[in-house]
Every structure is written in C-alpha cells, then in structure tokens.
GULOVEX-205798 format. One line per field, with one value per residue (C-alpha): residue in one letter; chain; residue number from 1; x, y, z. Coordinates in pm, whole numbers, plus 50000, padded with zeros to 5 digits. Layout:
rest <- a  ... $
kette <- A  ... $
nr <- NUM  ... $
px <- X  ... $
py <- Y  ... $
pz <- Z  ... $
This chain:
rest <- x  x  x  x  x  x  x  x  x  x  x  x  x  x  x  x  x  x  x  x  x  x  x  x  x  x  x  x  x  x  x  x  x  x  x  x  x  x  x  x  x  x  x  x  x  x  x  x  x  x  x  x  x  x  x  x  x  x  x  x  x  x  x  x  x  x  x  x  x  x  x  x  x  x  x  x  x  x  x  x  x  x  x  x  x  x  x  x  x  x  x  x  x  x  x  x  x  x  x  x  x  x  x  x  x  x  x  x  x  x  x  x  x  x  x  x  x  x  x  x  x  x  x  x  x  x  x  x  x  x  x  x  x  x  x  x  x  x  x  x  x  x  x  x  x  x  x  x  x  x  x  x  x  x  x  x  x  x  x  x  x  x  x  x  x  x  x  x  x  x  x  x  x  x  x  x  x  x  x  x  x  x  x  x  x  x  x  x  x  x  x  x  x  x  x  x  x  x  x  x  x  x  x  x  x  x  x  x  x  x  x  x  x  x  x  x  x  x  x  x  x  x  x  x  x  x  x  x  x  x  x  x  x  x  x  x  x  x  x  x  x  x  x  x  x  x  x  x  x  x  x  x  x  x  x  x  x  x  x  x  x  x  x  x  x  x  x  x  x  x  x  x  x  x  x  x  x  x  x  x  x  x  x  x  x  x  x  x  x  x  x  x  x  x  x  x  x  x  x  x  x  x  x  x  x  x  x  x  x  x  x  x  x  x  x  x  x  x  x  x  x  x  x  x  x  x  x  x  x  x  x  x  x  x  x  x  x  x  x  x  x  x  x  x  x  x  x  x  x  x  x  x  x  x  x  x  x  x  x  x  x  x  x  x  x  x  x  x  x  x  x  x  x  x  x  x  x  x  x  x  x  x  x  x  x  x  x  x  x  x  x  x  x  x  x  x  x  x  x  x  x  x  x  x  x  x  x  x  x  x  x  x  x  x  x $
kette <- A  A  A  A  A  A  A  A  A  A  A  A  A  A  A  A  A  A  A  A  A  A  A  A  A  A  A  A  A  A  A  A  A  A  A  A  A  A  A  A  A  A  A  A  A  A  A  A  A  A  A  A  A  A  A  A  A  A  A  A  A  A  A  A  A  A  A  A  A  A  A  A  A  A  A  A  A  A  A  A  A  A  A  A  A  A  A  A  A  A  A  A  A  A  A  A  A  A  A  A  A  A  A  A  A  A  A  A  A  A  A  A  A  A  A  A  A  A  A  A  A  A  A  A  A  A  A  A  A  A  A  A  A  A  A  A  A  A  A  A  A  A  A  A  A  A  A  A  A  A  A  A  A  A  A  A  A  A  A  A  A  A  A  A  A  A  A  A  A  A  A  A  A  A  A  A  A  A  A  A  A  A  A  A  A  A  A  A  A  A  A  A  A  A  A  A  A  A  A  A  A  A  A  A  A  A  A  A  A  A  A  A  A  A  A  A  A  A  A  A  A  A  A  A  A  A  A  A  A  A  A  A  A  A  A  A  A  A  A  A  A  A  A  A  A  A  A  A  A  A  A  A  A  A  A  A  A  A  A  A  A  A  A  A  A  A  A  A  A  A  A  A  A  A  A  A  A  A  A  A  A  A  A  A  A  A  A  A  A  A  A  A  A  A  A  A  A  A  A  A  A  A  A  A  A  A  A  A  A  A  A  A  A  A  A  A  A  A  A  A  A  A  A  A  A  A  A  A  A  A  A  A  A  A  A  A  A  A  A  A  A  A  A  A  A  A  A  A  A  A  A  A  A  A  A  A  A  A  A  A  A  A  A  A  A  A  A  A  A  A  A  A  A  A  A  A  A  A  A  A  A  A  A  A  A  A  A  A  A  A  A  A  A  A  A  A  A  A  A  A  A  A  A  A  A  A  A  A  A  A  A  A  A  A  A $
nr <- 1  2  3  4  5  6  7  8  9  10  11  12  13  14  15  16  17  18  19  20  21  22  23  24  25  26  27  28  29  30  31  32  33  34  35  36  37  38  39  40  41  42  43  44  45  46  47  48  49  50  51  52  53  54  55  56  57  58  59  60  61  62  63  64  65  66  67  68  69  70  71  72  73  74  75  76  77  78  79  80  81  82  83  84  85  86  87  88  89  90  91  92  93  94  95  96  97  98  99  100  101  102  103  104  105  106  107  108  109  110  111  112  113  114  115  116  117  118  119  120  121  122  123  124  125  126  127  128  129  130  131  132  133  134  135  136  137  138  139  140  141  142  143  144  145  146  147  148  149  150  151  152  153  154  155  156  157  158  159  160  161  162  163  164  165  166  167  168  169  170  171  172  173  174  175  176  177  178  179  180  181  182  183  184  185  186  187  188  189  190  191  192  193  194  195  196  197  198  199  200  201  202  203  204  205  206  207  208  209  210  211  212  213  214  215  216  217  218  219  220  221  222  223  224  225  226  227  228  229  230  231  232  233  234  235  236  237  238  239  240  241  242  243  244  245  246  247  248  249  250  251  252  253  254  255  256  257  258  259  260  261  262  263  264  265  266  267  268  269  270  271  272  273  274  275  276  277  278  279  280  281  282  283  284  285  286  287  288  289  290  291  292  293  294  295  296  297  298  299  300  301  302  303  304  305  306  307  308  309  310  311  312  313  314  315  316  317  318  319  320  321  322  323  324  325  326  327  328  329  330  331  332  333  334  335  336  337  338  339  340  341  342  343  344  345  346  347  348  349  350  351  352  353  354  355  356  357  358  359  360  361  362  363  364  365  366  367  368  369  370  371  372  373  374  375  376  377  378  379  380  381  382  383  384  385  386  387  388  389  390  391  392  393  394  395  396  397  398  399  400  401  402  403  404  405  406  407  408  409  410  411  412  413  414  415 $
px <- 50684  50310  50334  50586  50406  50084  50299  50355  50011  49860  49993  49789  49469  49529  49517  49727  50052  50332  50653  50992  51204  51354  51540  51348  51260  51101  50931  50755  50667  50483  50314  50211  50212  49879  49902  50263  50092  49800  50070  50268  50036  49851  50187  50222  49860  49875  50221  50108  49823  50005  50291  50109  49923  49585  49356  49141  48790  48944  49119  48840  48686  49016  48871  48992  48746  48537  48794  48745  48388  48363  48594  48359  48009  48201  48320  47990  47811  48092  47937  47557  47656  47802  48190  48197  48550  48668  48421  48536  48878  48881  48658  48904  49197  49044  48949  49333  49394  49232  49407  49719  49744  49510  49448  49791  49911  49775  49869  50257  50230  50138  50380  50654  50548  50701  51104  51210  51465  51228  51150  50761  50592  50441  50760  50990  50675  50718  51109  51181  50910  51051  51422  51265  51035  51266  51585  51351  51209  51533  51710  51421  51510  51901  51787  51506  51692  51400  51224  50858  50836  50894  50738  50425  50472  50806  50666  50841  50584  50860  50709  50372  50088  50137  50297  50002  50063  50405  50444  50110  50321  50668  50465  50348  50618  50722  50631  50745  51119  51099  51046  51337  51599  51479  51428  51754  51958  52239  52480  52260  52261  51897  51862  52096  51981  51581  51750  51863  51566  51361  51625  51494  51150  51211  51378  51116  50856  51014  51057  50678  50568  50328  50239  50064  50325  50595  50461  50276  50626  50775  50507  50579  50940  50822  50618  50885  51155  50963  51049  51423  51299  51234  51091  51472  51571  51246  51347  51686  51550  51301  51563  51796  51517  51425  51794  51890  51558  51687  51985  51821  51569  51877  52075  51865  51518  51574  51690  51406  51185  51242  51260  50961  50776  50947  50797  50516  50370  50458  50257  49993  49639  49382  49237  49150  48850  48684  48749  48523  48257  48236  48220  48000  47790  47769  47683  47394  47224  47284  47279  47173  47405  47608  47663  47671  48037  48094  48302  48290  48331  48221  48477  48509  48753  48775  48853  49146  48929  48867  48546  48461  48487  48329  48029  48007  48110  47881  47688  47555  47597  47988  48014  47856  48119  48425  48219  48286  48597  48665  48525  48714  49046  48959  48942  49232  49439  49320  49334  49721  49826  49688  49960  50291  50391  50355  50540  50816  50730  50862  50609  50298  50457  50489  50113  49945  50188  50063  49705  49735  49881  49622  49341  49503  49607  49229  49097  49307  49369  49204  49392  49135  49008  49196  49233  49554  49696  50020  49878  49526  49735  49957  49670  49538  49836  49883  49548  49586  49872  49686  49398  49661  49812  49515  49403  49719  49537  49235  49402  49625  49386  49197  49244  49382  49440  49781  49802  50013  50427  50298  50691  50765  50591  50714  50418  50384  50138  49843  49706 $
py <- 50979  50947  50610  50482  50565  50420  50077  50065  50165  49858  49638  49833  49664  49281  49262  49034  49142  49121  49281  49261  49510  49709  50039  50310  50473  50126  50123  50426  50398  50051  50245  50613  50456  50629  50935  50975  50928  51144  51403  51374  51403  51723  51889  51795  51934  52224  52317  52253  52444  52724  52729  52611  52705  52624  52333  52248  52084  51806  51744  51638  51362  51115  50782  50763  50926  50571  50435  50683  50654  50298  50312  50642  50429  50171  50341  50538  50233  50164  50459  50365  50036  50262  50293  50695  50749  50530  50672  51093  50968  50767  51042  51329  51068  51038  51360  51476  51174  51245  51652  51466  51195  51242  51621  51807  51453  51523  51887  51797  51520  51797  51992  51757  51702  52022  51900  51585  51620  51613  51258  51253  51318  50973  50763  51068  50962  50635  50618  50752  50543  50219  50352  50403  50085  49844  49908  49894  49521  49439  49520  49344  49054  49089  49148  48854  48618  48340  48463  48433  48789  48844  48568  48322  48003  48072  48362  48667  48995  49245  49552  49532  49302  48991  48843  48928  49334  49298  49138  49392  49637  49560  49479  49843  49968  49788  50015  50339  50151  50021  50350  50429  50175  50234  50600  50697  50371  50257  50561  50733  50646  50675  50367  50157  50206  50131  49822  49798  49787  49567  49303  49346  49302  48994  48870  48975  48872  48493  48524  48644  48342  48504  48391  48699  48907  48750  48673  48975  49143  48960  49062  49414  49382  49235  49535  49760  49575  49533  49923  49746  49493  49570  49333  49154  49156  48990  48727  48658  48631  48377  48154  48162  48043  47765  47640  47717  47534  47195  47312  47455  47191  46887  47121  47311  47138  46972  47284  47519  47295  47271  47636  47692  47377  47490  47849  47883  47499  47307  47354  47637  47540  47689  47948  48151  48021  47974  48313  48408  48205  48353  48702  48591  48460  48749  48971  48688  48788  49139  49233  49572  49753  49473  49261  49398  49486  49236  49273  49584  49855  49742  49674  49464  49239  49238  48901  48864  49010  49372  49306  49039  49219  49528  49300  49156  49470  49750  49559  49671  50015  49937  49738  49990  50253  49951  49886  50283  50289  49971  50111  50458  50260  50062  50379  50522  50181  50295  50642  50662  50404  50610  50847  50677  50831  51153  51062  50843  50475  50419  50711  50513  50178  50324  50342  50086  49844  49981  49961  49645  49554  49722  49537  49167  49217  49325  49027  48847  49095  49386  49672  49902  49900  50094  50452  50383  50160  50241  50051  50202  50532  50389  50338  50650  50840  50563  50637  51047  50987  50824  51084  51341  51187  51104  51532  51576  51419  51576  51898  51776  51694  51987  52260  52586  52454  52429  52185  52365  52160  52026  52130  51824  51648  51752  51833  52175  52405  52359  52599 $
pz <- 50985  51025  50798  50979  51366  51182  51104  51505  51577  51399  51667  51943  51759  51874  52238  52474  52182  52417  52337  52542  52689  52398  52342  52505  52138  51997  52321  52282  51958  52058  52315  52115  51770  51705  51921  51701  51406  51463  51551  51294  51011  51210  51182  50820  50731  50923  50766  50434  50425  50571  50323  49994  49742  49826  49754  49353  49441  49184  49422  49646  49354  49389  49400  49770  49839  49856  50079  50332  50292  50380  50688  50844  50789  50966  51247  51233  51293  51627  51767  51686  51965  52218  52101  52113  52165  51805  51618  51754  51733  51394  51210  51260  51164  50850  50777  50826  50590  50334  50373  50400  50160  49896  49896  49974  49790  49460  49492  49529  49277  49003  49093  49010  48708  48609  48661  48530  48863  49095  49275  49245  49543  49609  49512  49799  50051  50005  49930  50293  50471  50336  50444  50868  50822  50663  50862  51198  51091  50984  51317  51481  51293  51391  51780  51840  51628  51573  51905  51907  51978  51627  51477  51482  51401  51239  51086  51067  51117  51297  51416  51310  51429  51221  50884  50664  50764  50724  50362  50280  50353  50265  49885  49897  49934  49587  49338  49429  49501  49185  49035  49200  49051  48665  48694  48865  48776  48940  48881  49153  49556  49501  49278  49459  49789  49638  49494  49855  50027  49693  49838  50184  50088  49915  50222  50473  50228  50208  50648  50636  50453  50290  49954  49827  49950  49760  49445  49438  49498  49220  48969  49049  48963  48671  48559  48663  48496  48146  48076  48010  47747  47400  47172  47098  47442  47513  47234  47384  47767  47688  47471  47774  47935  47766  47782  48127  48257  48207  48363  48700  48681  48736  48945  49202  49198  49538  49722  49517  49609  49939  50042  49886  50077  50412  50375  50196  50215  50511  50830  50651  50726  50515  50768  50481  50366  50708  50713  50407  50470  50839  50679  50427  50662  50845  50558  50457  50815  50777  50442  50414  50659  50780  51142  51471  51598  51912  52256  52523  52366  52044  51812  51448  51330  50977  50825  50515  50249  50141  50027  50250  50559  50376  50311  50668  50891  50627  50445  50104  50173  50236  49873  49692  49789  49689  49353  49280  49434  49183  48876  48987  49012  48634  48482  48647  48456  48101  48129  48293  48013  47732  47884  47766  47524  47656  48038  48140  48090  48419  48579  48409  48528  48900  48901  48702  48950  49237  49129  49017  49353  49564  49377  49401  49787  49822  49725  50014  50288  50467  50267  50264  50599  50894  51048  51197  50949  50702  50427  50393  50425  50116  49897  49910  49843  49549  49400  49461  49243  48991  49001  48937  48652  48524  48561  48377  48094  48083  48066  47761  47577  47640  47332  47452  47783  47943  48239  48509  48506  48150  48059  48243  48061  47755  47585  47364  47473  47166  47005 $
C-alpha cells in the first residue's frame, strides 16, 4: 500500500499537474499520496517490529544503505538554503524506509527461504503492488481514452507524473512477475495472473513510449525465460529463427516498422542530452558538494540520470556514495550467481534481473533519487533481497555454521 500511495505521491512533485474530476478514492489519493504513504509504511514498521523477531546489525550493511545516504545529504543540503520542512519531513521518510524495505525486508526474505511454498518476500511485495498499480493505470487508460490528462504528447504516463515514471516503474515491477510465471507456472492463478500483468506492462510500456522501458522489459523476460532453455532447446529456437526471419521480414516489415517509428521514433526530440550536459555543467561549477537548489523554498530537479543528477545536485560527496553503492551492487551479481546450484535458478534469476535493471535504468533516469517515490522504494527492497541472499551464502559456506531456513535451500547442515 505504501508503494502504491508513493506512485500517486510522485505526481505532487511537478507543479501546475492538473487532473480532472475523478472518483472520490483516485481523488484522494492524488491529493494525500504522500501523507498515505507515510502512513502506511508507519503502520507496517510499527507492526513489524512489534510482532517479529527482532532486527541482525547485517541487516543494517545492505548496500541500500548508499541510496539512502545520497538522498539525506541531498535533502540535508535543502535545509542548509532554508527548505526546513523537506528536509524534517524527507529524513524521517527515509529512516522508516530503510526499517521498512531494507531492514524488516531482508528479515522476511530469510525467512522464506526456509519453505519452498512460500512466495519470497520481495516477489509477495511486489506481486500485490503491480496487481493495485497496474489495474489503476489501466482503468485510467479505459476512462481518459487519448485525453491529455493521461498523456503528453501522445504519451501515456497514467497515474504518476510522466511516461519516464511510469515505464520505470511498470519495468520494476518485471522481475519479481517474472519470478512469478516460471516459479509457479501456469497450473497456478499466481503465474497466470503475473503473466497477466507482464502483458500489461508491455502494453503500457509501448503507450509510454519509452524506449528504456520496453526494451529493458524485454531483456528481463529474456533472463527470466532462459531458466526454460537448455542447451538443445537453445539449438532449435535459434534455427526457427533463422527460417522464420525471411518470413516476418516479407510479411510484417511494413507494419513492425511502423509501430515502432510511430512510438518510439517519430516526433522524439533528443531532450536527453541537453539534459546531461546541464547537470554536468552544474556539477563542473560545483564540484565538491554540488549546485545550489533553485526556486522558493528551495527545491532540485534532478535531470534523467542517476548519476548525473547525483553529480550536479551532491556533488562528489553524492558519487562517492553511488560508486559504493555500485561496487556493493557488482558484488552482489557474482556472489548470488555462485548460488545456483544450491537455490532455484529462477530465485538467482529474480535478482541478477532486477539488478541488472536497476543499473541500466540508472544510467538514463533518476531511479535512485526520491523520498516519496515507488521506484527508489523498489530498489531497495530489490537490493535487501540481494543482501540476504547473498548472507545466505556466507553462512553456507561457513563450516559448522547453519544459516537459519537453510532447509529451503536444500543444503545439509556440514559438519
């Protein structure tokens, strides 16, 4: 719930968004997005702590940490030019995050490691975010059909504040889906309503325009889908290949073609790079701690890179914290992968996906950067994941150690 009021909250960021009369619930959740959010993951924290277990100071070393760390100096640096009430605000958010989504996270991740029947803790998150989110930007699409309240320039962004937030997160939302349809298959109304909602991303993806988001979407079904392919089925796929591309090639190249020049070609300026060399600019005046937020009260707007508007908005400071956060995340990669034969395929896949996915859309978008924002929330509870996974390890391969739910993992207890 607090994903999904964060998803309406991001639209409360760009001013002069105007939104018609809708049902009195979408309405309000335009209006409160954060103050839902903030709610809802106070609830969640408080009830956690109450009924679990307690908390590991591992726990506290996920490499989400640096995420968190870069958005505080940020907002810390708001409140150095006057903007009090983000930087009281924004602070506590992310402390209750980081509770939320990285520590109580990794905590429920290890637990359901020890039944093969549970659904993962990240992937249920995830799995019943993408069921709220998805059907709401789908309705919106069925109520404003091709209104401009729903789109820019032909571009589809729904409920949130444009068509980059909307493919970032409908791509997010990829991985855990995907885990879905392999893990539970489609015997299962878990795998075929994931499979479900992978078709509506691919469809609000291609309405977003949004070249990252779709191809980055399609790579991630690739990964995913690879756990079906042996070597010989690899064989046979590409030899049907090879002699059904003549065959599309004659047949469909004009109307291929053309829905991919009406969507993700025609009428696209390349705003992008202004963009970076703005930012980079920026960081070239400032280098050491970054610009000066600008307007009354002071506020930033990050351009469409991670790092980028890291660079420009924090400066050094802000890049050293990504560069750890980066290294962190590379190490995460090996280390899960060295864990295949020991876990699902599918389990490793989930993560190395998402990781992958959080990297590339970094290099294009501001994924990192955001208190109220569902897909900064998604990456950390992606990366607590990993971490977890990644403590299962450790404790494997530690003699006369048993990792707490190592059962399911089905791994003997050495001695």
């Amino acid at each position: 719930m607090a994903l999904w009021f964060a998803a309406f909250a991001k639209a409360q960021d760009f001013e002069g968004q105007l939104y018609p009369p809708m049902n009195a619930p979408l309405e309000v959740l335009f209006a409160q997005g954060r103050n839902l959010s903030l709610g809802a993951m106070l609830i969640a924290v408080v009830v956690t702590l109450m009924l679990g277990k307690g908390i590991r100071r591992i726990d506290w070393r996920n490499a989400s940490m640096y995420i968190a760390a870069v958005n505080v100096f940020i907002i810390f640096k708001l409140f150095l030019y006057g903007n009090s009430e983000i930087f009281i605000l924004g602070s506590f958010a992310i402390a209750i995050q980081i509770l939320l989504f990285v520590v109580c996270a990794s905590r429920y991740e290890r637990e359901s490691f020890d039944g093969s029947n549970l659904m993962p803790h990240v992937v249920k998150v995830i799995y019943i975010f993408s069921i709220l989110f998805l059907s709401c930007n789908v309705y919106a699409y069925i109520y404003f059909p091709g209104s401009s309240v729903v789109k820019f320039s032909g571009r589809f962004f729904g409920v949130t504040a444009n068509p980059q937030h909307l493919a970032m997160v409908c791509a997010l939302c990829v991985p855990a889906l995907l885990y879905c349809v392999v893990h539970y298959g489609a015997q299962s109304i878990v795998g075929v309503s994931a499979g479900a909602m992978l078709a509506c991303v691919l469809f609000l993806e291609y309405q977003s325009g949004s070249r990252l988001g779709f191809f980055g979407t399609l790579l991630c079904i690739i990964i995913g889908c690879r756990v079906f392919l042996d070597r010989r089925r690899i064989v046979y796929v590409l030899i049907l290949s090879i002699l059904a591309l003549p065959l599309v090639y004659f047949s469909f190249y004009d109307s291929i073609s053309e829905l991919i020049r009406s969507r993700f070609v025609e009428g696209r300026s390349d705003t992008r790079s202004e963009y970076w060399v703005a930012g980079w600019n920026q960081f070239l005046q400032s280098p050491l701690i970054g610009s000066e937020p600008i307007g009354e009260p002071a506020k930033y707007y990050f351009t469409v890179s991670s790092w980028i508007s890291a660079a420009s908005s924090g400066g050094v400071i802000a890049l050293v914290f990504l560069i750890l956060f980066l290294m962190s995340s590379i190490g995460y990669v090996f280390n899960v992968n060295r864990l295949r034969s020991r876990v699902d395929t599918e389990y490793v896949d989930l993560y190395l996906s998402a990781i992958v996915l959080i990297l590339a859309i970094s290099v294009f978008e501001a994924v990192f950067l955001g208190v109220f924002s569902s897909h900064t929330m998604m990456v950390y509870l992606y990366i607590a994941g990993a971490g977890s996974l990644v403590g299962a390890k450790r404790f494997l391969n530690a003699p006369h150690r048993k990792f707490y739910g190592a059962s399911g993992l089905g791994v003997r207890h050495l001695r």
